[in-house]
C-alpha positions as CSV (number, residue, x, y, z in Angstrom):
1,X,9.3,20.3,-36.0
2,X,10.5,19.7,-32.6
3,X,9.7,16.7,-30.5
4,X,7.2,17.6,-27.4
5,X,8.9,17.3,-24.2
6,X,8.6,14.0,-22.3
7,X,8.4,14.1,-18.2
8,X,8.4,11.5,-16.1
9,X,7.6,11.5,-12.7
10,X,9.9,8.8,-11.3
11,X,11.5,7.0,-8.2
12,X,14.6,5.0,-8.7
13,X,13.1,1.4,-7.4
14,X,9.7,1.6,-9.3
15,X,9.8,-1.2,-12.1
16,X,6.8,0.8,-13.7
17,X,9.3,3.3,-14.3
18,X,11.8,0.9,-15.2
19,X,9.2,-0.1,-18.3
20,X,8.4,3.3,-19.1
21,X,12.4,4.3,-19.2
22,X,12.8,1.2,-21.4
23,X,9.9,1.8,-23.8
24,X,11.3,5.3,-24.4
25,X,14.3,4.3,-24.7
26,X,14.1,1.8,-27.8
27,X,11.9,4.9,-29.2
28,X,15.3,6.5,-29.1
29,X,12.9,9.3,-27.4
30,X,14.9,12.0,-24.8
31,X,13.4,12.2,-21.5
32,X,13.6,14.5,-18.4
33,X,13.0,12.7,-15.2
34,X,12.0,14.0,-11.8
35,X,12.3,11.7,-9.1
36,X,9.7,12.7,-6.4
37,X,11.6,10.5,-3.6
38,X,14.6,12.8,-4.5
39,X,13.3,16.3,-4.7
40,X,11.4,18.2,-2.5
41,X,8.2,18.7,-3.6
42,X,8.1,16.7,-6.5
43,X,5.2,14.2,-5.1
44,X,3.0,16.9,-4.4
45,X,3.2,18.7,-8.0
46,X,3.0,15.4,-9.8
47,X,-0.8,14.9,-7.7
48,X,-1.4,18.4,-8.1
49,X,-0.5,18.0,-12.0
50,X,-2.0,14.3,-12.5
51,X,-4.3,14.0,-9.8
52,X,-3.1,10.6,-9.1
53,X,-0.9,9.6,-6.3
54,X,1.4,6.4,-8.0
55,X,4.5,6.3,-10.3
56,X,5.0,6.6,-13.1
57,X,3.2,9.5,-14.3
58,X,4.0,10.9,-17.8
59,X,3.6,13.9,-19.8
60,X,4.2,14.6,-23.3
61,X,3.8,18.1,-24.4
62,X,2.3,18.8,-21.6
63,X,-0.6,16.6,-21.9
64,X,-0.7,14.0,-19.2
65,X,-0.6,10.4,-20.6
66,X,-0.9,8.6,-17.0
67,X,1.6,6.0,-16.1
68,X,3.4,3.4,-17.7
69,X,0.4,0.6,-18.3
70,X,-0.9,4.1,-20.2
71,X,1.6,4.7,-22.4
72,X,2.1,0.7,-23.2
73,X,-1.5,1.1,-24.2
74,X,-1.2,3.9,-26.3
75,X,2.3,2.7,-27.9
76,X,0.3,-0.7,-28.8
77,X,-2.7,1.4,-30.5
78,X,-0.1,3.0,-32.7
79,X,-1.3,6.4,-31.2
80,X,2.3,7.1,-29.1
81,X,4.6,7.6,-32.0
82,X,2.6,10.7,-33.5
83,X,2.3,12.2,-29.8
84,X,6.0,11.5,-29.3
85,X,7.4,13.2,-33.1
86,X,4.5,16.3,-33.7
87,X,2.5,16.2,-30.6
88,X,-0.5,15.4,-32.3
């Protein structure tokens, strides 16, 4: 089965987004990243699609996970590694 998608809603100087990147990263988990300092319109679809206005904010398969206290939380309740290899 395919891994979900992972999206990150990013700016280069956040050091939320710094622990989020890293946390993926030793998960050996790809990423797609859309910096919303960078790209026009990118804040306002991230509040639109989170309905919260600070970065990080993460989706996995779609489903919005929140930011990267969230997905530290989820990672130490075991429940990110199923999201991250079935989407379950």
């Amino acid at each position: 089965m395919n891994a979900p998608k992972v999206l990150l809603y990013v700016t280069s100087w956040c050091p939320y987004c710094a622990r989020a990147r890293t946390l993926l990263g030793e998960k050996g988990v790809a990423f797609e990243e859309i910096d919303v300092d960078a790209i026009a319109g990118a804040r306002s679809d991230m509040q639109t699609r989170s309905g919260r206005h600070t970065v990080p904010q993460i989706f996995i398969g779609g489903q919005h996970i929140g930011g990267a206290e969230d997905l530290e939380a989820l990672d130490e309740a075991g429940r990110l590694d199923p999201l991250l290899h079935n989407g379950a």
